[in-house]
N, CA and C atoms as a LAMMPS dump frame, in Angstrom:
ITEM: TIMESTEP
0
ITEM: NUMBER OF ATOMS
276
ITEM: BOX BOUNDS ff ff ff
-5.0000000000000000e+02 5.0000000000000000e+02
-5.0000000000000000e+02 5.0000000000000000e+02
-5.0000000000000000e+02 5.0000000000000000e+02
ITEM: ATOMS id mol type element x y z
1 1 1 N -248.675 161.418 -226.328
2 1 2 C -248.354 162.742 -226.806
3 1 3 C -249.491 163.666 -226.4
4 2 1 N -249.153 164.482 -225.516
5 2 2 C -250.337 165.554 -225.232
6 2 3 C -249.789 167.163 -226.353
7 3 1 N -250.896 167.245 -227.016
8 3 2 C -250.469 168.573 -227.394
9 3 3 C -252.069 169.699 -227.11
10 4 1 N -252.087 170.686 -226.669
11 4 2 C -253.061 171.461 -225.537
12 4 3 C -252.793 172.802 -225.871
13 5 1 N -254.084 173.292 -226.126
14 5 2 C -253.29 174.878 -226.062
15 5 3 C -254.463 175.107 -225.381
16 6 1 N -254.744 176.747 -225.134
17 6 2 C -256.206 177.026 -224.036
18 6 3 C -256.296 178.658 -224.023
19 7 1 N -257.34 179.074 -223.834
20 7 2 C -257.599 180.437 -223.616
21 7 3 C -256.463 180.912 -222.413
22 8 1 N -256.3 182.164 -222.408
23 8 2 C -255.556 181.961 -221.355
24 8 3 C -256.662 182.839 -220.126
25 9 1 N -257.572 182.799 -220.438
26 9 2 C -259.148 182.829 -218.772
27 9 3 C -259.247 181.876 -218.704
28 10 1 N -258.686 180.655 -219.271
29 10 2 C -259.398 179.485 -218.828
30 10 3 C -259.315 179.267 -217.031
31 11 1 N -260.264 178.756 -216.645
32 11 2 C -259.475 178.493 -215.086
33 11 3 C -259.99 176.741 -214.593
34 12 1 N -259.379 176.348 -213.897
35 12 2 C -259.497 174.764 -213.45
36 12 3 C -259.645 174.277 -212.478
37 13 1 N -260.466 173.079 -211.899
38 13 2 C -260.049 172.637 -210.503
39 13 3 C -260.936 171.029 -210.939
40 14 1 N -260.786 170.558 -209.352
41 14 2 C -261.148 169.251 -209.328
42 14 3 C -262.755 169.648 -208.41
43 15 1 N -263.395 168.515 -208.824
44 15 2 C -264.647 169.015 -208.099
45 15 3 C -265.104 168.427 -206.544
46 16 1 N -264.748 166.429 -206.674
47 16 2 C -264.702 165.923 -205.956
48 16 3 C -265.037 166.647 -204.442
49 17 1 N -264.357 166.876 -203.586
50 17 2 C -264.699 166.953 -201.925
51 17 3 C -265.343 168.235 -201.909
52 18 1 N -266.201 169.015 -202.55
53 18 2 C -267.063 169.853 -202.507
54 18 3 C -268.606 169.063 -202.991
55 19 1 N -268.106 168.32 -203.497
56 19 2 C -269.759 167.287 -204.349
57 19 3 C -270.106 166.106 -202.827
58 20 1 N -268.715 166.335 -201.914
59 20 2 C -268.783 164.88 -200.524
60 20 3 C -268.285 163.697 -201.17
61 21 1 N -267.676 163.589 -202.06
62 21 2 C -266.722 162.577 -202.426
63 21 3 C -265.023 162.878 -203.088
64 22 1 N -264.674 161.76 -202.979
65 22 2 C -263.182 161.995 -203.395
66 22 3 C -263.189 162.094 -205.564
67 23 1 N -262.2 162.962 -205.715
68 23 2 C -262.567 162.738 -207.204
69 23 3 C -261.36 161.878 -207.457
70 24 1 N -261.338 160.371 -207.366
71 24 2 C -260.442 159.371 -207.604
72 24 3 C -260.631 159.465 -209.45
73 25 1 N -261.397 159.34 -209.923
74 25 2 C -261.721 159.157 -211.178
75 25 3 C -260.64 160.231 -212.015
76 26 1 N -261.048 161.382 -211.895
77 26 2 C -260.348 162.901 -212.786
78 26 3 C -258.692 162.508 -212.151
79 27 1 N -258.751 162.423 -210.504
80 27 2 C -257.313 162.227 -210.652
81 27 3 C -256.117 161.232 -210.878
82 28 1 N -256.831 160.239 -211.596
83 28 2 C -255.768 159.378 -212.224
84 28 3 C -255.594 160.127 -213.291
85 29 1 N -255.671 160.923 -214.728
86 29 2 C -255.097 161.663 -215.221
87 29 3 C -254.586 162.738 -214.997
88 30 1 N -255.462 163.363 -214.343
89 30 2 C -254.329 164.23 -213.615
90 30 3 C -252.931 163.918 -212.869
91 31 1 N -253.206 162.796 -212.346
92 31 2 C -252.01 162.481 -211.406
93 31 3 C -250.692 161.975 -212.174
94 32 1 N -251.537 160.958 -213.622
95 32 2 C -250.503 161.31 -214.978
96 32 3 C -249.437 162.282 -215.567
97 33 1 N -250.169 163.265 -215.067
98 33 2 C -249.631 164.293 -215.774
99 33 3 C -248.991 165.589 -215.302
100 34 1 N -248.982 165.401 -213.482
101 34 2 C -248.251 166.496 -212.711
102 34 3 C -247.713 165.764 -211.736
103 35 1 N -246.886 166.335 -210.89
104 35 2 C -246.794 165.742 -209.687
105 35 3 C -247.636 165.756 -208.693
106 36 1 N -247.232 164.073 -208.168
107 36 2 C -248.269 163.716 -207.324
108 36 3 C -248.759 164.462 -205.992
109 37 1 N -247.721 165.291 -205.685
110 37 2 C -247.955 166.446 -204.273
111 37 3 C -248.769 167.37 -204.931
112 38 1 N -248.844 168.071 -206.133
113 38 2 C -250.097 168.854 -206.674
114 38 3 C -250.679 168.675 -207.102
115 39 1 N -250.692 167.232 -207.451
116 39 2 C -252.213 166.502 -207.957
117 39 3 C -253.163 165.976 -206.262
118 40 1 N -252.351 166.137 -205.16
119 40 2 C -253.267 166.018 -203.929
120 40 3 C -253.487 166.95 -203.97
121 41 1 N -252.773 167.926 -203.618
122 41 2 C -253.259 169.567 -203.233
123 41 3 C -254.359 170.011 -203.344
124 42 1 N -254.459 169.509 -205.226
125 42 2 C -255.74 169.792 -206.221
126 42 3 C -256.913 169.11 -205.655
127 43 1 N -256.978 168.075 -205.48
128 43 2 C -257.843 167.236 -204.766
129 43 3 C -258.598 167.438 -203.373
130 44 1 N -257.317 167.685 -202.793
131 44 2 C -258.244 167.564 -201.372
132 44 3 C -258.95 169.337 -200.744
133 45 1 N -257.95 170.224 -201.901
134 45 2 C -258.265 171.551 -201.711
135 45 3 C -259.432 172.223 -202.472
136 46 1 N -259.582 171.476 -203.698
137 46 2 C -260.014 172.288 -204.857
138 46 3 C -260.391 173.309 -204.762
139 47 1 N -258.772 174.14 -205.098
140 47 2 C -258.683 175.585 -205.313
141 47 3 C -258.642 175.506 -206.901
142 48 1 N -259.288 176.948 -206.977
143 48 2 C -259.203 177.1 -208.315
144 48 3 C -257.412 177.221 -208.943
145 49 1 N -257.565 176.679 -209.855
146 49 2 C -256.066 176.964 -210.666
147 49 3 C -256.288 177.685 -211.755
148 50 1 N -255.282 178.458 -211.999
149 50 2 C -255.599 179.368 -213.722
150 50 3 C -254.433 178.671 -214.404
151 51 1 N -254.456 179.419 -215.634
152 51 2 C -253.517 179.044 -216.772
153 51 3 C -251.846 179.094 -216.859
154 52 1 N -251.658 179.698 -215.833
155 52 2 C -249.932 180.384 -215.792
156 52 3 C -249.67 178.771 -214.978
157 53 1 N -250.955 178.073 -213.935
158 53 2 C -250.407 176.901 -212.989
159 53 3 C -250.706 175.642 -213.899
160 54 1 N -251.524 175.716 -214.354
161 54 2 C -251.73 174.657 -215.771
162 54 3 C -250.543 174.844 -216.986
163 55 1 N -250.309 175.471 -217.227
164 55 2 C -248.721 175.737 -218.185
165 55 3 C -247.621 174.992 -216.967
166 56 1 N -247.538 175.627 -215.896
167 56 2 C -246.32 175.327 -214.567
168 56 3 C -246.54 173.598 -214.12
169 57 1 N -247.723 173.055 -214.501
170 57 2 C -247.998 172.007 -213.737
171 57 3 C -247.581 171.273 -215.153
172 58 1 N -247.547 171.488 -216.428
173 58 2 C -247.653 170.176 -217.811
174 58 3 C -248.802 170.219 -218.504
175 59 1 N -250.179 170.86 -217.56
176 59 2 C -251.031 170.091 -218.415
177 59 3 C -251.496 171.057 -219.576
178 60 1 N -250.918 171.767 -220.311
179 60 2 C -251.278 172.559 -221.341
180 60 3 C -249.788 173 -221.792
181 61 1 N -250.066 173.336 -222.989
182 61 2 C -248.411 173.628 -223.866
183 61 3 C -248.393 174.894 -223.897
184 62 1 N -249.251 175.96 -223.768
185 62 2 C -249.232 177.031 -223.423
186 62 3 C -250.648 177.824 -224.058
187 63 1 N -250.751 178.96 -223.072
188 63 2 C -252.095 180.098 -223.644
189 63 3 C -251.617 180.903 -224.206
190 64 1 N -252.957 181.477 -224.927
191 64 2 C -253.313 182.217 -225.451
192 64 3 C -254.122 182.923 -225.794
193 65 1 N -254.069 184.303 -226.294
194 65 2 C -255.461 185.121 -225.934
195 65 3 C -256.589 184.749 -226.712
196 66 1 N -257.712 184.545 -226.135
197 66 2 C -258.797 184.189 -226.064
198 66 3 C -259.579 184.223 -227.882
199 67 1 N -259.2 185.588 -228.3
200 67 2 C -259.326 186.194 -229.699
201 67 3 C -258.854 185.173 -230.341
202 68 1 N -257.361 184.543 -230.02
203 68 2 C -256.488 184.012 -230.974
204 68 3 C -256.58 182.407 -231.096
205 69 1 N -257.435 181.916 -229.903
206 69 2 C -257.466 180.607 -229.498
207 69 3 C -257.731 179.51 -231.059
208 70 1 N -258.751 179.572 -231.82
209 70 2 C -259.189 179.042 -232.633
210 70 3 C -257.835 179.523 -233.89
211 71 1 N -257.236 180.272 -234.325
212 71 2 C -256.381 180.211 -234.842
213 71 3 C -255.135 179.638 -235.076
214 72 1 N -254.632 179.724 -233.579
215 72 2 C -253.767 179.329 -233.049
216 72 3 C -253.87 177.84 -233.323
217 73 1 N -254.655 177.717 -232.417
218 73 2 C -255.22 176.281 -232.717
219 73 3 C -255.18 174.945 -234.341
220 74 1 N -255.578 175.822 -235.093
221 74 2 C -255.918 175.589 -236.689
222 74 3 C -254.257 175.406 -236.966
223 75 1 N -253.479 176.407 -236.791
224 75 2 C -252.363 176.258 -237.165
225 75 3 C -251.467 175.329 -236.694
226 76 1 N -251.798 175.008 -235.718
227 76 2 C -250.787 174.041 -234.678
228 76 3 C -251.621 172.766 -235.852
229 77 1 N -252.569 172.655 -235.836
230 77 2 C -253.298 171.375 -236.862
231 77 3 C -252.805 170.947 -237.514
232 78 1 N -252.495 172.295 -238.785
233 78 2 C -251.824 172.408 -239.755
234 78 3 C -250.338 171.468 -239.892
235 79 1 N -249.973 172.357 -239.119
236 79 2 C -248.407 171.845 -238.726
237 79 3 C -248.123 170.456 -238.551
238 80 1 N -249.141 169.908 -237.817
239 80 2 C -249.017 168.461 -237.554
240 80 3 C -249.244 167.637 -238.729
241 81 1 N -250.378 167.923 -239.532
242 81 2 C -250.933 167.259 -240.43
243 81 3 C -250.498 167.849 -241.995
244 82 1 N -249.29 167.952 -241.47
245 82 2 C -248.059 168.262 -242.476
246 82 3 C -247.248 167.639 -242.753
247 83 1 N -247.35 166.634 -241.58
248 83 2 C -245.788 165.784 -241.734
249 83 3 C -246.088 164.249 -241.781
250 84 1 N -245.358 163.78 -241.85
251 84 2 C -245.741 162.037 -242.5
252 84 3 C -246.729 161.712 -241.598
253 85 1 N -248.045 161.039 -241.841
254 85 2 C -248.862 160.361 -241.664
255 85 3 C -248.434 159.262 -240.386
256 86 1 N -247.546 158.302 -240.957
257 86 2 C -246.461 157.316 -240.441
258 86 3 C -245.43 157.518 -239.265
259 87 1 N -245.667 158.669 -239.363
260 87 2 C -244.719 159.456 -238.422
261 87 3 C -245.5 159.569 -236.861
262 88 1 N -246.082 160 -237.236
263 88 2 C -247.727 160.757 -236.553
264 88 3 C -247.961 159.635 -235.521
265 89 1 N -248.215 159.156 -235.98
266 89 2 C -249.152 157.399 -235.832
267 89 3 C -248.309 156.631 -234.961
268 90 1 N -246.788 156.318 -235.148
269 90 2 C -245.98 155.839 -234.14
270 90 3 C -245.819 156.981 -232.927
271 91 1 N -246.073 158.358 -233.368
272 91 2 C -245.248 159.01 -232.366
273 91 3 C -246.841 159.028 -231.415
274 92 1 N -247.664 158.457 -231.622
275 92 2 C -248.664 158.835 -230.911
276 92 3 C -249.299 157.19 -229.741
């Protein structure tokens, strides 16, 4: 269960082939979690990505403004840790 929320300035990339190595490591989760043609892209390009391609790609449930982040946040908490314990725990 991924649940993610994020500033929406956040911005992202892989670091790998700018450091002279491959980032094999970061992109086995990544590669989890998007498709595998833009989990290379990410890799062998590392272009920066922002938040509208991180929402488009899976890996965040959506942004929000920056002000609101920690709120937002708290509440989504809330919400979760509202509902059966038991529940939680299998669904995770």
């Amino acid at each position: 269960m991924k649940i993610s929320d994020c500033s929406e300035n956040a911005k992202f990339y892989t670091l790998g082939v700018n450091l002279g190595t491959f980032c094999s490591i970061s992109l086995v989760g990544i590669g989890r979690n998007i498709h595998r043609k833009d989990a290379t892209e990410l890799a062998l390009t590392v272009d920066l990505f922002l938040v509208a391609d991180a929402v488009r790609f899976g890996l965040i449930n959506r942004a929000v403004p920056t002000d609101f982040l920690l709120e937002e946040t708290e509440k989504l908490a809330q919400k979760i840790a509202s509902k059966l314990a038991i529940c939680i725990k299998l669904g995770k």
